[in-house]
N, CA, C and O atoms as a GROMACS GRO file, in nm:
protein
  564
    1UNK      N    1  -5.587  -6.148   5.347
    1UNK     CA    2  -5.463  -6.080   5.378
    1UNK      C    3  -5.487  -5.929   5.379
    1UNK      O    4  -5.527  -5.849   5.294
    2UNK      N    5  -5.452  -5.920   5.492
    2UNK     CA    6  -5.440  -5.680   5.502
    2UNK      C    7  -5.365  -5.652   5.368
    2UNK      O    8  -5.270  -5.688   5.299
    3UNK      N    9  -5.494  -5.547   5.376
    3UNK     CA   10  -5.442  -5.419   5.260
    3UNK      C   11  -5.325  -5.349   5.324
    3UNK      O   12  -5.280  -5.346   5.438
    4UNK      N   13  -5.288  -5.285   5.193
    4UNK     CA   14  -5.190  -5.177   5.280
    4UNK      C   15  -5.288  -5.069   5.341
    4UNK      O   16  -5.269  -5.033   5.458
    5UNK      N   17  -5.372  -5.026   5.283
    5UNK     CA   18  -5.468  -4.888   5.359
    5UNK      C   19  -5.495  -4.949   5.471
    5UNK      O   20  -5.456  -4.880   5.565
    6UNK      N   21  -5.555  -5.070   5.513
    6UNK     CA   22  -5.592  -5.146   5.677
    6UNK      C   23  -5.439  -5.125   5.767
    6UNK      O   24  -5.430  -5.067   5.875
    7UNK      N   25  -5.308  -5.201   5.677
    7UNK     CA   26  -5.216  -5.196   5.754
    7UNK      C   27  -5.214  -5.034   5.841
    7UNK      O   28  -5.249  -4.994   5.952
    8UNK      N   29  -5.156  -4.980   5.729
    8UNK     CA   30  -5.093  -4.847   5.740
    8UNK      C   31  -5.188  -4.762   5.863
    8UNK      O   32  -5.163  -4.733   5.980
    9UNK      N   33  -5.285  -4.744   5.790
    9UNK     CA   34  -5.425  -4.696   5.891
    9UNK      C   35  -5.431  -4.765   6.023
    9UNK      O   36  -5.460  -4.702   6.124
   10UNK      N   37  -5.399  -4.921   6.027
   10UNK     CA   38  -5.409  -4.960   6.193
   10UNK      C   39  -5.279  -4.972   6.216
   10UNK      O   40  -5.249  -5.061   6.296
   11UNK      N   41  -5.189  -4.909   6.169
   11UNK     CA   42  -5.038  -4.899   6.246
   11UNK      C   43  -5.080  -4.744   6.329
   11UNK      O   44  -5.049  -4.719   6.445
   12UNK      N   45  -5.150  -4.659   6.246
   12UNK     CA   46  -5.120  -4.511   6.275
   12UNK      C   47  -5.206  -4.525   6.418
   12UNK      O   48  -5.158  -4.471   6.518
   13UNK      N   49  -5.331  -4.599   6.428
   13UNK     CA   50  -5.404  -4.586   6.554
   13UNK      C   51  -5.343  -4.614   6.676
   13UNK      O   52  -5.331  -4.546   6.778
   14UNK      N   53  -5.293  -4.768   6.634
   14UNK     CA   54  -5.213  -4.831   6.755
   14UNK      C   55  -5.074  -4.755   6.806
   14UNK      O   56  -5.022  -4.764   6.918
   15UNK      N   57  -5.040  -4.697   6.719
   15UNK     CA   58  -4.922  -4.565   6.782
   15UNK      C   59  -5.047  -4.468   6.876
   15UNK      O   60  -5.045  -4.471   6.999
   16UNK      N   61  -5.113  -4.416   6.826
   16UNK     CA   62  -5.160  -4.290   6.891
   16UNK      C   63  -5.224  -4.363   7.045
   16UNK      O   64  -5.217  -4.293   7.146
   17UNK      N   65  -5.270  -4.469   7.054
   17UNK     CA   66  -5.328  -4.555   7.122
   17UNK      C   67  -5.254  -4.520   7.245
   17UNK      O   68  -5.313  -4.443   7.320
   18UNK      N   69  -5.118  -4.567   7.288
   18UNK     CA   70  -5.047  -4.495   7.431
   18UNK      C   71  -4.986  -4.334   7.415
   18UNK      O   72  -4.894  -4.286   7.481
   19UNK      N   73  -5.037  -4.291   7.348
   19UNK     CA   74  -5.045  -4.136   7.370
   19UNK      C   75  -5.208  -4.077   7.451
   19UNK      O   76  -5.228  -3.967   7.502
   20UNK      N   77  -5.282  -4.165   7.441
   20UNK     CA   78  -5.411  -4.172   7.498
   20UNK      C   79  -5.386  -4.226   7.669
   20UNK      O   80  -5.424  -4.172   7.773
   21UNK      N   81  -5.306  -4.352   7.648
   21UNK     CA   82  -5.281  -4.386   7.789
   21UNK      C   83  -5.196  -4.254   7.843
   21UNK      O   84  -5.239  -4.200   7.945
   22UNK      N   85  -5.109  -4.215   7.797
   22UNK     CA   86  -5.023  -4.103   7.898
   22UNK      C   87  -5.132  -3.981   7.937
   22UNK      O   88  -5.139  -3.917   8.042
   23UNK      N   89  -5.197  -3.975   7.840
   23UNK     CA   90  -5.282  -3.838   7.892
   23UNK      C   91  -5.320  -3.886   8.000
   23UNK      O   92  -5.313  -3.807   8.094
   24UNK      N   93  -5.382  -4.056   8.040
   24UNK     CA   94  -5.472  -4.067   8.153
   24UNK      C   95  -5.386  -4.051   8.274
   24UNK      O   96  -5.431  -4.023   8.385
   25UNK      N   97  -5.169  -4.084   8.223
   25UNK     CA   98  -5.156  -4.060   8.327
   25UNK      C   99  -5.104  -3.901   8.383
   25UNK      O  100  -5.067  -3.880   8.499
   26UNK      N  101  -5.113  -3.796   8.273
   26UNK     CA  102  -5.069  -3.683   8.293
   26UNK      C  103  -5.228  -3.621   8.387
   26UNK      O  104  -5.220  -3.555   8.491
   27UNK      N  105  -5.324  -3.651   8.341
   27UNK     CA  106  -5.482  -3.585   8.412
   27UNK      C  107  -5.455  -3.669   8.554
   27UNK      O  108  -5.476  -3.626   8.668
   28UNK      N  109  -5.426  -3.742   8.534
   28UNK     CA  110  -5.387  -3.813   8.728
   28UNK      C  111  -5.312  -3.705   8.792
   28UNK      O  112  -5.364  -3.623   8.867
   29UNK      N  113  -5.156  -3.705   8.752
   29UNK     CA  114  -5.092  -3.626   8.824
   29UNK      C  115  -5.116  -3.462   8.837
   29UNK      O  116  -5.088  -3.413   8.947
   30UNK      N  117  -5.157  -3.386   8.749
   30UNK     CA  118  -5.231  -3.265   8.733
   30UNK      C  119  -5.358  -3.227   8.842
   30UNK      O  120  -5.374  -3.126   8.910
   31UNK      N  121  -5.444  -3.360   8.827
   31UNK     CA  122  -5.560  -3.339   8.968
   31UNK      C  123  -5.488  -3.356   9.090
   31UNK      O  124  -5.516  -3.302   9.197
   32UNK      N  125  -5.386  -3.438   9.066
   32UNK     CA  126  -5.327  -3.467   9.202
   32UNK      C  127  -5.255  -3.378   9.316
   32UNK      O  128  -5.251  -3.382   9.439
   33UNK      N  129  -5.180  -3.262   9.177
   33UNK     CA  130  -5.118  -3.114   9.188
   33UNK      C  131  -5.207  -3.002   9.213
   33UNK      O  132  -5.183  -2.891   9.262
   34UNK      N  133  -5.308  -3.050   9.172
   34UNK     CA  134  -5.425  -2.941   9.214
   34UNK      C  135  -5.412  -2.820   9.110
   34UNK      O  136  -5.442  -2.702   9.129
   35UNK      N  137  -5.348  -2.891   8.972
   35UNK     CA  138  -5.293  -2.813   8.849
   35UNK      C  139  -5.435  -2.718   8.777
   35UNK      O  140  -5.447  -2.604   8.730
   36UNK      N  141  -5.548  -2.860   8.806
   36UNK     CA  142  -5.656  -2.798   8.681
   36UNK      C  143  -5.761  -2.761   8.804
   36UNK      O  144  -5.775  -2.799   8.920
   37UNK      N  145  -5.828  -2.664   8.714
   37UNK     CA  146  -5.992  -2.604   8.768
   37UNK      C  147  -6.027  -2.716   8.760
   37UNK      O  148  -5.965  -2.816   8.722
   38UNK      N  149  -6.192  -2.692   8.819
   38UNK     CA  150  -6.298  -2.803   8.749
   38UNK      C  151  -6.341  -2.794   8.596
   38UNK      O  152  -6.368  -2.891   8.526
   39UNK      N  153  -6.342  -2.667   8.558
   39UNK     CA  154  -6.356  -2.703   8.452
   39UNK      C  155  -6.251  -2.717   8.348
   39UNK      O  156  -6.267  -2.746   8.229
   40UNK      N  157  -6.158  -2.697   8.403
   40UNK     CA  158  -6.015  -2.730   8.281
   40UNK      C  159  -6.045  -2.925   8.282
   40UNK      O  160  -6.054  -2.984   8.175
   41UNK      N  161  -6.054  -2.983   8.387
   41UNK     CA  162  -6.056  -3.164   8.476
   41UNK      C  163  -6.189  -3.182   8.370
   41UNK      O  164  -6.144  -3.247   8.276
   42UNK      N  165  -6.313  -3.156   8.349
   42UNK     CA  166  -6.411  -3.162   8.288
   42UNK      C  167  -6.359  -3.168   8.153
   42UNK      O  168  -6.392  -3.266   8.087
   43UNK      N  169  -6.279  -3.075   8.097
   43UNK     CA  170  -6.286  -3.117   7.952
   43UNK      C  171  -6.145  -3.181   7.911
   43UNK      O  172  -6.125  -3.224   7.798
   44UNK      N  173  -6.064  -3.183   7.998
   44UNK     CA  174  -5.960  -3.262   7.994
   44UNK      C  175  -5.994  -3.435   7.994
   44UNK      O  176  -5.928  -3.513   7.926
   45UNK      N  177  -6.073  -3.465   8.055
   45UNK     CA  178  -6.126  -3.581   8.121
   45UNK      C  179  -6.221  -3.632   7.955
   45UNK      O  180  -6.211  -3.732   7.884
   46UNK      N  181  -6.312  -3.502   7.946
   46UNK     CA  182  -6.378  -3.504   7.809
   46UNK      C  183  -6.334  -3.545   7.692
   46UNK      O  184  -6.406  -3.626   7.633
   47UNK      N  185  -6.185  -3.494   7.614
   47UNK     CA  186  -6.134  -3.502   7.536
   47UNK      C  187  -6.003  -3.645   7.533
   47UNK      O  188  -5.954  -3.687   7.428
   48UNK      N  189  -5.970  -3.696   7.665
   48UNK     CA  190  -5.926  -3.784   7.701
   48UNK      C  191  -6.009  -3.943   7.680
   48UNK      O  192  -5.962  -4.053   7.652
   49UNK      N  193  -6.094  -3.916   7.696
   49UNK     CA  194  -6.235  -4.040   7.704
   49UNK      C  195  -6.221  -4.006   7.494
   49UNK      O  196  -6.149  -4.073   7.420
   50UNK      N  197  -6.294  -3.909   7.457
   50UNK     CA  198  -6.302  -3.966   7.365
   50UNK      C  199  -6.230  -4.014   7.249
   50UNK      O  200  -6.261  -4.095   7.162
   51UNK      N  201  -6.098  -3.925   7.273
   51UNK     CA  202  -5.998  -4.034   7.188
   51UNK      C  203  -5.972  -4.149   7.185
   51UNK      O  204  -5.944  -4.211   7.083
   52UNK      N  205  -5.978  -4.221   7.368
   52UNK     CA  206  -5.986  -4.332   7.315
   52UNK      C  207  -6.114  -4.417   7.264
   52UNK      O  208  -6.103  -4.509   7.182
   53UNK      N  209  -6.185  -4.394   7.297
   53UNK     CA  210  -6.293  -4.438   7.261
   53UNK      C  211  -6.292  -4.454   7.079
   53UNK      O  212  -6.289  -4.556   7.010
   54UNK      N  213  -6.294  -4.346   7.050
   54UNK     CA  214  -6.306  -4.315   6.903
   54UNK      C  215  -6.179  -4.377   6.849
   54UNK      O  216  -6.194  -4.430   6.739
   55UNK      N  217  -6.082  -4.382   6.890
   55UNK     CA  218  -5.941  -4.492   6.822
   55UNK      C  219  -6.005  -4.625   6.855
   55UNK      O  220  -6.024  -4.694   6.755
   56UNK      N  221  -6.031  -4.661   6.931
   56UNK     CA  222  -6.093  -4.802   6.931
   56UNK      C  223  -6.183  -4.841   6.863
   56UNK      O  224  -6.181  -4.944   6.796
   57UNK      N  225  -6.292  -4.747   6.872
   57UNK     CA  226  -6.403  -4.789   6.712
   57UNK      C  227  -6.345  -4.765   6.565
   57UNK      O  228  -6.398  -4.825   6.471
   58UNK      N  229  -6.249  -4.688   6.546
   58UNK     CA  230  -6.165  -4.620   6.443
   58UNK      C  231  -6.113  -4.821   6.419
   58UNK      O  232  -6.138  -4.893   6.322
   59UNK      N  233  -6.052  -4.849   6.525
   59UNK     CA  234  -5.913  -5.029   6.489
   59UNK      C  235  -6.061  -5.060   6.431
   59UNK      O  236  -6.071  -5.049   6.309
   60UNK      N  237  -6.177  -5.097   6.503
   60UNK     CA  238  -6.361  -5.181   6.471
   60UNK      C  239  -6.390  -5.187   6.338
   60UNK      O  240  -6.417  -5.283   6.265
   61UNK      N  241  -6.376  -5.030   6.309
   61UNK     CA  242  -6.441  -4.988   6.180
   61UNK      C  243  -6.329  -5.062   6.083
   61UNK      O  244  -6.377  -5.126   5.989
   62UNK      N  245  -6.166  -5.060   6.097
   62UNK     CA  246  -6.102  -5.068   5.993
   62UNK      C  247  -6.111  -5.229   5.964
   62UNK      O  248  -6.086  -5.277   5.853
   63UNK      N  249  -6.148  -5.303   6.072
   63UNK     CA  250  -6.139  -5.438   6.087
   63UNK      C  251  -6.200  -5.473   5.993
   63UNK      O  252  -6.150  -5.543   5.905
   64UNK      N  253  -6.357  -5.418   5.992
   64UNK     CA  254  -6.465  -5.419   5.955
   64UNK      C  255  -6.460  -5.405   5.854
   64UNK      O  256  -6.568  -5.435   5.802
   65UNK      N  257  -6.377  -5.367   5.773
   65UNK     CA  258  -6.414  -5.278   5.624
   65UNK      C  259  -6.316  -5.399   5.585
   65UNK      O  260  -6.365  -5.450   5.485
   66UNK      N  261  -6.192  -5.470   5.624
   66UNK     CA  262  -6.104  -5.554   5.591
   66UNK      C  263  -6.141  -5.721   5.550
   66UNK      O  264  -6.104  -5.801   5.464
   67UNK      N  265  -6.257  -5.721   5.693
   67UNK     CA  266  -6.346  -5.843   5.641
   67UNK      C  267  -6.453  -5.866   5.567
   67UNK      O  268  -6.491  -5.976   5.527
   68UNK      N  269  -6.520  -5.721   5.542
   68UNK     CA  270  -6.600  -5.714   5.416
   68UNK      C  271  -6.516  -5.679   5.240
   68UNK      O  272  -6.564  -5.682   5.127
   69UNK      N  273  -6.396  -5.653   5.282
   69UNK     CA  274  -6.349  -5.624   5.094
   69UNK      C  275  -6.344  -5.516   5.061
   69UNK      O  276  -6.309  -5.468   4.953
   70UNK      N  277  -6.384  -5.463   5.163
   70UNK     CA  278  -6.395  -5.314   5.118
   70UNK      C  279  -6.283  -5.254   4.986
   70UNK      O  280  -6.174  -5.309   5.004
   71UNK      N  281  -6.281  -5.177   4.886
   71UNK     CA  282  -6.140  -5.165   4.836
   71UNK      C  283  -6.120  -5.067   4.874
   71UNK      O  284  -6.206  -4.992   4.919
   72UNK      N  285  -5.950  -5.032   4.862
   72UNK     CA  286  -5.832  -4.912   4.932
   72UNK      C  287  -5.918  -4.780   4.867
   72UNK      O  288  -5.900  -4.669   4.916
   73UNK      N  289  -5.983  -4.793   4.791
   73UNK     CA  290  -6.020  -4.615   4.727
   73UNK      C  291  -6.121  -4.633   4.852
   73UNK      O  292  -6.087  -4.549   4.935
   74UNK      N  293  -6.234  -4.709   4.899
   74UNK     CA  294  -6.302  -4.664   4.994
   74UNK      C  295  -6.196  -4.667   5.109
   74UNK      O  296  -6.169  -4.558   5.158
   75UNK      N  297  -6.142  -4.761   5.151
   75UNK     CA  298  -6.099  -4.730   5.305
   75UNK      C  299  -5.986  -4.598   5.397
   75UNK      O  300  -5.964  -4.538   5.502
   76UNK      N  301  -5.939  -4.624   5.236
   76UNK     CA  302  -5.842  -4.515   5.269
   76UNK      C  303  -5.867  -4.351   5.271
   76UNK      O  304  -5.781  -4.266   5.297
   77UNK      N  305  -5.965  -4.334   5.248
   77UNK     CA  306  -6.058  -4.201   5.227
   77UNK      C  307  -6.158  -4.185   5.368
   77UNK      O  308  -6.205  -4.080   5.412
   78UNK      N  309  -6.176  -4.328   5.425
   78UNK     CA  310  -6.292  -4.358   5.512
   78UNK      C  311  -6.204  -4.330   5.672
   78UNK      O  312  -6.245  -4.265   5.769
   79UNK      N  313  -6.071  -4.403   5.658
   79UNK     CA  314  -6.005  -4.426   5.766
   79UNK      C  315  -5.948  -4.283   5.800
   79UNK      O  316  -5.950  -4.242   5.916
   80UNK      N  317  -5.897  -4.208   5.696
   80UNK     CA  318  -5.863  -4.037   5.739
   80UNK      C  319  -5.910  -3.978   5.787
   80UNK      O  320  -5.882  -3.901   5.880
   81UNK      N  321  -6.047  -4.012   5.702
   81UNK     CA  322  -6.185  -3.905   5.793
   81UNK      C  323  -6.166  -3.946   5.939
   81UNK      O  324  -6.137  -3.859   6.022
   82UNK      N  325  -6.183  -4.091   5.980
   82UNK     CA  326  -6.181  -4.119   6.130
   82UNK      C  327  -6.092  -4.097   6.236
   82UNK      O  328  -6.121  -4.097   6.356
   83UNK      N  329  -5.936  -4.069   6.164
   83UNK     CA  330  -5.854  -4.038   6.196
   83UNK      C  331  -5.834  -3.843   6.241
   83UNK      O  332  -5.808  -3.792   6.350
   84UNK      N  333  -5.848  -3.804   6.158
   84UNK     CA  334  -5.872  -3.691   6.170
   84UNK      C  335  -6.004  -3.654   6.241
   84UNK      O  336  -5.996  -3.546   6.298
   85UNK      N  337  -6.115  -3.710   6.251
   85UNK     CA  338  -6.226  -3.698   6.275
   85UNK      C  339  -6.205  -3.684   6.446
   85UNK      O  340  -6.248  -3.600   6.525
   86UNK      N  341  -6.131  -3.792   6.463
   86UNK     CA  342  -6.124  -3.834   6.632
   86UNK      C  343  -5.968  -3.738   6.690
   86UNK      O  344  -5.958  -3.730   6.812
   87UNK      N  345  -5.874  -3.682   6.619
   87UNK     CA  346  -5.828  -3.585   6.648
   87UNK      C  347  -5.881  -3.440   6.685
   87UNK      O  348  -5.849  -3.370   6.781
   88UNK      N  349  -5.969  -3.413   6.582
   88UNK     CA  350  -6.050  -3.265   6.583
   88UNK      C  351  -6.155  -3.305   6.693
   88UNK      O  352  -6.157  -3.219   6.781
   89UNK      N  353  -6.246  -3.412   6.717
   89UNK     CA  354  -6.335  -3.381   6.796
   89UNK      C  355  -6.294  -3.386   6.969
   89UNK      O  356  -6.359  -3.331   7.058
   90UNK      N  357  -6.174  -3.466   6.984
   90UNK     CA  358  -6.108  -3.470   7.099
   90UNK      C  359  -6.031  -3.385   7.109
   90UNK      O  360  -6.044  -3.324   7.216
   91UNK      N  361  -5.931  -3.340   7.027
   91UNK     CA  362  -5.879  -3.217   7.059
   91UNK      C  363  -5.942  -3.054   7.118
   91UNK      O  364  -5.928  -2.978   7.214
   92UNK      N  365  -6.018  -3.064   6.994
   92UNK     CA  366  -6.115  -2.968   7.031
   92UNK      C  367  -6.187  -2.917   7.200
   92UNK      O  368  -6.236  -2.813   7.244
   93UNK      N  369  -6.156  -3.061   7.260
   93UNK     CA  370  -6.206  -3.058   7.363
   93UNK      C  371  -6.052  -2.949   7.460
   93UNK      O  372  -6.038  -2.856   7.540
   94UNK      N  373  -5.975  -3.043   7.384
   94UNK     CA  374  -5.819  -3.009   7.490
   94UNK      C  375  -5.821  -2.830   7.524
   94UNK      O  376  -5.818  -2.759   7.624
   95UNK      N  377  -5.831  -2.808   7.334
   95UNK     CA  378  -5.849  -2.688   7.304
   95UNK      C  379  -5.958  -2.561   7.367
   95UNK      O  380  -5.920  -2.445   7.361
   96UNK      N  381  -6.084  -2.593   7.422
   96UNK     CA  382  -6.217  -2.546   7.470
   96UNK      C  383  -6.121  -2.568   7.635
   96UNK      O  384  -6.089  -2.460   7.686
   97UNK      N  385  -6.090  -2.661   7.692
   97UNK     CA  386  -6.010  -2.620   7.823
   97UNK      C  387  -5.970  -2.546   7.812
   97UNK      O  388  -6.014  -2.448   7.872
   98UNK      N  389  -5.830  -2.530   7.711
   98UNK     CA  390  -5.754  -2.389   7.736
   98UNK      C  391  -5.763  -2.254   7.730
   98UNK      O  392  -5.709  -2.170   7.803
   99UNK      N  393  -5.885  -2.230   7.577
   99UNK     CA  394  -5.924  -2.146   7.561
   99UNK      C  395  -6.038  -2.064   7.608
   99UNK      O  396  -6.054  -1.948   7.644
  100UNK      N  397  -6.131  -2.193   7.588
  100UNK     CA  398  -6.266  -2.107   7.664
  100UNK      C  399  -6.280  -2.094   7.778
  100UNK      O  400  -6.183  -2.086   7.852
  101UNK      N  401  -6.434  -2.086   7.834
  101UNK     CA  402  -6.428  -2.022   7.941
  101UNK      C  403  -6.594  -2.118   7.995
  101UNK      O  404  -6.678  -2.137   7.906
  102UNK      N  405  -6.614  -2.150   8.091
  102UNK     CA  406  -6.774  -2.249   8.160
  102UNK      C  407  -6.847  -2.098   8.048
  102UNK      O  408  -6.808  -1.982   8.029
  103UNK      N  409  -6.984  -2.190   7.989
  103UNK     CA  410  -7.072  -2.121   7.940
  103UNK      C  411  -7.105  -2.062   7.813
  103UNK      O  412  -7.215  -2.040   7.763
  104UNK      N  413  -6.963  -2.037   7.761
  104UNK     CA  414  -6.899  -1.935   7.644
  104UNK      C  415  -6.850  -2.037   7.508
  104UNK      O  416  -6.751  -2.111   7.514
  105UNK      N  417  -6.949  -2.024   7.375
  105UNK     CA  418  -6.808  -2.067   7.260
  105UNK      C  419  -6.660  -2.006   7.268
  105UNK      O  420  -6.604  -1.903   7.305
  106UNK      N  421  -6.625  -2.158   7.200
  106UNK     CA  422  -6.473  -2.131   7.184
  106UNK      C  423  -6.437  -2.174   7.043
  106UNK      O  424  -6.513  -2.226   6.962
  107UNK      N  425  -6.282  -2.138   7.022
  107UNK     CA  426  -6.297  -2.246   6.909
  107UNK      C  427  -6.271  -2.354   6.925
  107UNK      O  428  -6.280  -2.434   6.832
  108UNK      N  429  -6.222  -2.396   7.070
  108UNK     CA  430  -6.255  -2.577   7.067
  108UNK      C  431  -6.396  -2.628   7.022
  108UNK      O  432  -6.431  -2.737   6.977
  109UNK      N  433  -6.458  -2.523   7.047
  109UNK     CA  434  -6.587  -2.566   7.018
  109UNK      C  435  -6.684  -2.664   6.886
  109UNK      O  436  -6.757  -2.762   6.882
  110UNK      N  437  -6.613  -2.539   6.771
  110UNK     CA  438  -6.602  -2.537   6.679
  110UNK      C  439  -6.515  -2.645   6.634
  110UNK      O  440  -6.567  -2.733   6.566
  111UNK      N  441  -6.405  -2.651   6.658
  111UNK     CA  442  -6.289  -2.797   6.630
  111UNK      C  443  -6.378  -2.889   6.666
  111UNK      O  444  -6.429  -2.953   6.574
  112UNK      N  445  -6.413  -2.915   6.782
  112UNK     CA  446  -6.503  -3.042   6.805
  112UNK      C  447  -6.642  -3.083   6.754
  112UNK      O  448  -6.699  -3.192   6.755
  113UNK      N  449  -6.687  -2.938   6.700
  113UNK     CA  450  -6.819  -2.938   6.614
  113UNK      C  451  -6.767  -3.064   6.461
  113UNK      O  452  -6.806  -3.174   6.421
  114UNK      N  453  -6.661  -2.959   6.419
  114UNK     CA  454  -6.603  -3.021   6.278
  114UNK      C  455  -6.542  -3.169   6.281
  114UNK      O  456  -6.546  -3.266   6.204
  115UNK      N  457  -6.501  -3.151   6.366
  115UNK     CA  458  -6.412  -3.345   6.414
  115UNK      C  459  -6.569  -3.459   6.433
  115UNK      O  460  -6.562  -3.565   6.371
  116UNK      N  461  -6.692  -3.434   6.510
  116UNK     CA  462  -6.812  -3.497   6.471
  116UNK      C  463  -6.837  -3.508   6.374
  116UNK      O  464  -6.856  -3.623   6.336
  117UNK      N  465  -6.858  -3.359   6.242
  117UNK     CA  466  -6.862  -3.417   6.150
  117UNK      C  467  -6.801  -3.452   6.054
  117UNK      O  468  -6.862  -3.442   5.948
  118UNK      N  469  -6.689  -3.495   6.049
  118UNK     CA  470  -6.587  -3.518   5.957
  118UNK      C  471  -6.623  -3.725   6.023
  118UNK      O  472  -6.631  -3.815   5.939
  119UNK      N  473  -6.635  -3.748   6.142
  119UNK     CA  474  -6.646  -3.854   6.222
  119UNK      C  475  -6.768  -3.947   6.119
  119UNK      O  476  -6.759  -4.060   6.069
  120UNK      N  477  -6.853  -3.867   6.116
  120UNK     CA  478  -6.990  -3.897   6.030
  120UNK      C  479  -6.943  -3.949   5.892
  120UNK      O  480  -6.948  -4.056   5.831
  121UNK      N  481  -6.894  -3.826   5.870
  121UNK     CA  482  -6.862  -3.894   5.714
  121UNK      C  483  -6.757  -4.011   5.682
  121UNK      O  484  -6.773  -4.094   5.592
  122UNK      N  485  -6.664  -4.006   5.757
  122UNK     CA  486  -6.601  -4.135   5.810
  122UNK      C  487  -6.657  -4.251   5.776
  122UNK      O  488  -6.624  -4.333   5.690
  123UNK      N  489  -6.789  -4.245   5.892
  123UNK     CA  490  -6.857  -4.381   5.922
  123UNK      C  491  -6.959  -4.370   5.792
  123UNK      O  492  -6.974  -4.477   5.735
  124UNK      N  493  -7.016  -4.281   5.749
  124UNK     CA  494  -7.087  -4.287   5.626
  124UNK      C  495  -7.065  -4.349   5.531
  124UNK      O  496  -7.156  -4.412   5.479
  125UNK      N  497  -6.934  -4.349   5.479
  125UNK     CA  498  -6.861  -4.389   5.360
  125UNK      C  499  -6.790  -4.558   5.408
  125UNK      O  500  -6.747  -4.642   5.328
  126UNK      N  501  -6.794  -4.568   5.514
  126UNK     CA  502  -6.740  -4.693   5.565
  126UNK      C  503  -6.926  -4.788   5.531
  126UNK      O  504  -6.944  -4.891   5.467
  127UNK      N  505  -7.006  -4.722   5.585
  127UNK     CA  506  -7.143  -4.795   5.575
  127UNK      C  507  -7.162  -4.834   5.422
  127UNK      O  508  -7.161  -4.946   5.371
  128UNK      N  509  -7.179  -4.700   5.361
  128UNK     CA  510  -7.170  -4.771   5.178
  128UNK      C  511  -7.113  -4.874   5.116
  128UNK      O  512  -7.154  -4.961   5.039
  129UNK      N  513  -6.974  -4.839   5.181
  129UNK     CA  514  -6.881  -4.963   5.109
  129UNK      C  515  -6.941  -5.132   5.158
  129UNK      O  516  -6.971  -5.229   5.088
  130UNK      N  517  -6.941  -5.118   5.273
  130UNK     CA  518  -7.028  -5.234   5.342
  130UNK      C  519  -7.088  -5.300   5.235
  130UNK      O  520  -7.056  -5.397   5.165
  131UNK      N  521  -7.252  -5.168   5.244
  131UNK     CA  522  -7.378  -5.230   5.201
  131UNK      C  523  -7.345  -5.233   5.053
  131UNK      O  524  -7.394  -5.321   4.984
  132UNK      N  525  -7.260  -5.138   4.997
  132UNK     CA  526  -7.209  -5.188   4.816
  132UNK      C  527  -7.124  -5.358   4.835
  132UNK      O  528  -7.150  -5.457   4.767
  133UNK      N  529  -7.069  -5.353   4.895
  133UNK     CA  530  -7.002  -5.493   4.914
  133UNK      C  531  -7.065  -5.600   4.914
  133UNK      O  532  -7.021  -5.695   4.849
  134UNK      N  533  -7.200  -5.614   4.998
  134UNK     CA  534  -7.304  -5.691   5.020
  134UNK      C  535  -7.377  -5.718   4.876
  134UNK      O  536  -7.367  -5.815   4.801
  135UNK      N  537  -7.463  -5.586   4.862
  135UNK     CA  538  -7.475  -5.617   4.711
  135UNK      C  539  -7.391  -5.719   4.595
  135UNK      O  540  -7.446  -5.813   4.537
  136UNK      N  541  -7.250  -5.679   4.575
  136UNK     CA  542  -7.208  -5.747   4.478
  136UNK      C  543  -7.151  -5.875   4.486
  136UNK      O  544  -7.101  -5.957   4.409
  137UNK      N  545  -7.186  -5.859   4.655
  137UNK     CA  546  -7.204  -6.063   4.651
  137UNK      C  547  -7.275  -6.111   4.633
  137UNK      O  548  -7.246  -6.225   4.594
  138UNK      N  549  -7.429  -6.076   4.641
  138UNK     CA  550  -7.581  -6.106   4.610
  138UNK      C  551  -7.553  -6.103   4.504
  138UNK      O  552  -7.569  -6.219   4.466
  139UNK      N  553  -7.511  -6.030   4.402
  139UNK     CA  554  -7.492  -6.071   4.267
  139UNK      C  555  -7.423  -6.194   4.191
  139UNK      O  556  -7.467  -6.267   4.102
  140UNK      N  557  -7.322  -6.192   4.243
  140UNK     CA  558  -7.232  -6.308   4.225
  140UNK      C  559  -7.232  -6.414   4.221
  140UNK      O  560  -7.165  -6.501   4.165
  141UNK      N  561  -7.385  -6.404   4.343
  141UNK     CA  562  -7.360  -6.575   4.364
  141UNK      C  563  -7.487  -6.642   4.305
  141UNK      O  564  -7.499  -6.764   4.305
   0.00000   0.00000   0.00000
């Protein structure tokens, strides 16, 4: 039976989940308007891809941690990071459209530097719990 940290955590994804679909359909109508540069379409397109992407391994990972046992002090520490992780590194991107410039740091840059690694530690702490989990069934049995 779901934890509350699995619930709660895969309620918050599956909301953000068609906020991902509208972007794909706001970057449609925008190219269509002839709204964005190429490179505004480049990192729009950029930061679009990887949210969803990263919410979808984000539902994987939480699954994952639900059918191994993981407990709420790991997941719920694990799932923020990913959450936040996949905000900052996709945003970041939104952000580097608006702000920067082809060639030049920005601070999307930087946002998306920090959202990778916040992403890492995410999945880091999701891996431990795993391989600690594993362990104390080898023990057990």
């Amino acid at each position: 039976m779901p934890r509350r940290a699995e619930t709660v955590l895969t309620v918050i994804v599956l909301i953000a989940l068609p906020t991902v679909m509208y972007g794909g359909y706001s970057l449609l109508g925008l190219q269509t308007a002839g709204n964005l540069t190429e490179f505004q379409t480049t990192y729009f397109r950029a930061g679009h891809a990887h949210a969803g992407v990263l919410l979808v391994m984000t539902l994987a990972a939480l699954n994952a941690a639900g059918r191994f046992g993981l407990p709420e002090r790991l997941i719920w520490p694990s799932g923020i990071m990913l959450l936040v992780g996949t905000l900052a590194q996709s945003g970041g991107m939104f952000l580097h459209m608006v702000l920067g410039a082809p060639g030049e740091w920005s601070a999307g840059n930087t946002v998306t530097t920090v959202g990778a690694v916040v992403l890492v530690a995410g999945f880091v702490t999701l891996i431990y719990g795993v391989i600690a989990s594993r362990s104390r069934e080898r023990v057990t049995i």
